[in-house]
ZAMARGU-4260 file (C-alpha; in steps of 0.2 Angstrom, whole numbers, plus 5000, padded with zeros to 4 digits):
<rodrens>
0) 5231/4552/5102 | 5217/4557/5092 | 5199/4549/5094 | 5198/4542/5077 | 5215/4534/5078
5) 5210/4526/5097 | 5192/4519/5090 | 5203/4511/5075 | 5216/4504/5087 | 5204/4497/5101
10) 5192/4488/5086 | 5208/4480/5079 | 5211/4472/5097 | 5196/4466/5101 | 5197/4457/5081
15) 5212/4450/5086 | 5209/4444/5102 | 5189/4437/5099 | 5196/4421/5093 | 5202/4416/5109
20) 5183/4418/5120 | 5177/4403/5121 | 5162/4396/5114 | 5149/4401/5125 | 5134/4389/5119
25) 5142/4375/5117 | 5136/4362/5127 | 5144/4345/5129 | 5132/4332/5138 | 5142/4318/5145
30) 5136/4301/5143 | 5138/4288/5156 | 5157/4282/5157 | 5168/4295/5164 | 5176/4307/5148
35) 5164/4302/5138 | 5151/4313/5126 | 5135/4307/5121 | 5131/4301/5104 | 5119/4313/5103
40) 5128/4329/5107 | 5144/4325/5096 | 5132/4322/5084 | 5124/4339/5086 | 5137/4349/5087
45) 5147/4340/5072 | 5130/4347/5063 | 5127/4361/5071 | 5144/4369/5073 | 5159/4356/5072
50) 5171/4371/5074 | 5167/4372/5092 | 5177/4357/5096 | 5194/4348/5089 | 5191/4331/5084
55) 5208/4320/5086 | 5208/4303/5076 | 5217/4291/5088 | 5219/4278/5074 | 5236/4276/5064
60) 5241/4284/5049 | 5236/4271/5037 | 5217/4270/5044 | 5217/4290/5045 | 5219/4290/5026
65) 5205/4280/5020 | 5193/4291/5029 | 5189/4301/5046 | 5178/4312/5052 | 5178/4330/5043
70) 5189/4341/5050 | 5199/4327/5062 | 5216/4331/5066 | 5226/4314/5066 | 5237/4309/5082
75) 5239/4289/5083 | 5235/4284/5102 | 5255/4277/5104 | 5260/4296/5100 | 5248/4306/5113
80) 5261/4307/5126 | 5276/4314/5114 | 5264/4326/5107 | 5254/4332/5122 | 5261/4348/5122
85) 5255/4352/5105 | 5237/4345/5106 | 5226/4361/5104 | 5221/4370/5121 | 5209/4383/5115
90) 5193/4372/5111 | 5187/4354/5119 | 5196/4340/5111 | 5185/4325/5107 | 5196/4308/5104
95) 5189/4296/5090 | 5191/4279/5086 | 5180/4265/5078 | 5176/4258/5096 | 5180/4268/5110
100) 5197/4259/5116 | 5211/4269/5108 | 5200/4285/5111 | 5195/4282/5128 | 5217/4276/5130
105) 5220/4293/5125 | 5209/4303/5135 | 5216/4290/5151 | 5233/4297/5145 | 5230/4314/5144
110) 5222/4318/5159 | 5236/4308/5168 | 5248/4315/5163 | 5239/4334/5164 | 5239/4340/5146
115) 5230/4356/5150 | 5216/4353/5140 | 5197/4349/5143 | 5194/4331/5133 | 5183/4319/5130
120) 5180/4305/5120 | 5166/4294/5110 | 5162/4277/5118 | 5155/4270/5101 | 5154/4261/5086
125) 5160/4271/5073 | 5161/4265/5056 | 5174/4276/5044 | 5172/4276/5025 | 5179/4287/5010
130) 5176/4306/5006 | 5176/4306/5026 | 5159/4297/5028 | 5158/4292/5045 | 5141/4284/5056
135) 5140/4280/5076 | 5131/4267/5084 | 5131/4263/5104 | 5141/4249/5108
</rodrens>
């Protein structure tokens, strides 16, 4: 094997396999309930670089429609168990919801029943409005 054809071959790999490194500077500050991230650092790193984590709307259909957080995939809370082989493994999952309940149900249910991934959720207020207009308050 010639040593132009190796450098091409070797530089193809390493493209196809850098999207599965991990994010190395992200940094998820917990806040104070168990599973939980900080206002603060979903906020920053929905600024900073949202790709880093998969947000999952835990509210129904119907709610997800009329507005969410950009980017969020939408699983409703009563379908996490039947779909907890297809949540996504490679990044953090963060659960949403408008006050923590149905996201903090979800992240109760995954890690019971050992969904393989890392998860949190947001213990807040948050308030969803069109073109995907979202604000948090503590509860």
């Amino acid at each position: 094997m010639n040593k132009r054809f190796l450098n091409a071959v070797l530089c193809a790999a390493a493209l196809c396999f850098a999207p599965l490194a991990p994010a190395a500077d992200i940094a998820i500050e917990p806040d104070k309930e168990k599973g939980t991230i900080s206002i603060a650092s979903f906020a920053r790193i929905m600024k900073e670089n949202p790709s880093q984590i998969v947000v999952v709307d835990v509210r129904d259909e119907k709610e997800f429609k009329k507005g969410t957080i950009p980017g969020a995939i939408n699983i409703p809370v009563g379908d996490i168990e039947k779909k907890l082989g297809e949540l996504p493994k490679g990044k953090p999952l963060v659960f949403v919801c408008p006050t923590g309940a149905r996201s903090g149900e979800a992240y109760d249910t995954v890690m019971m029943l050992g969904g393989g991934v890392t998860a949190y959720f947001v213990d807040a207020n948050i308030t969803f409005s069109e073109g995907n207009q979202y604000s948090i308050k503590p509860r």
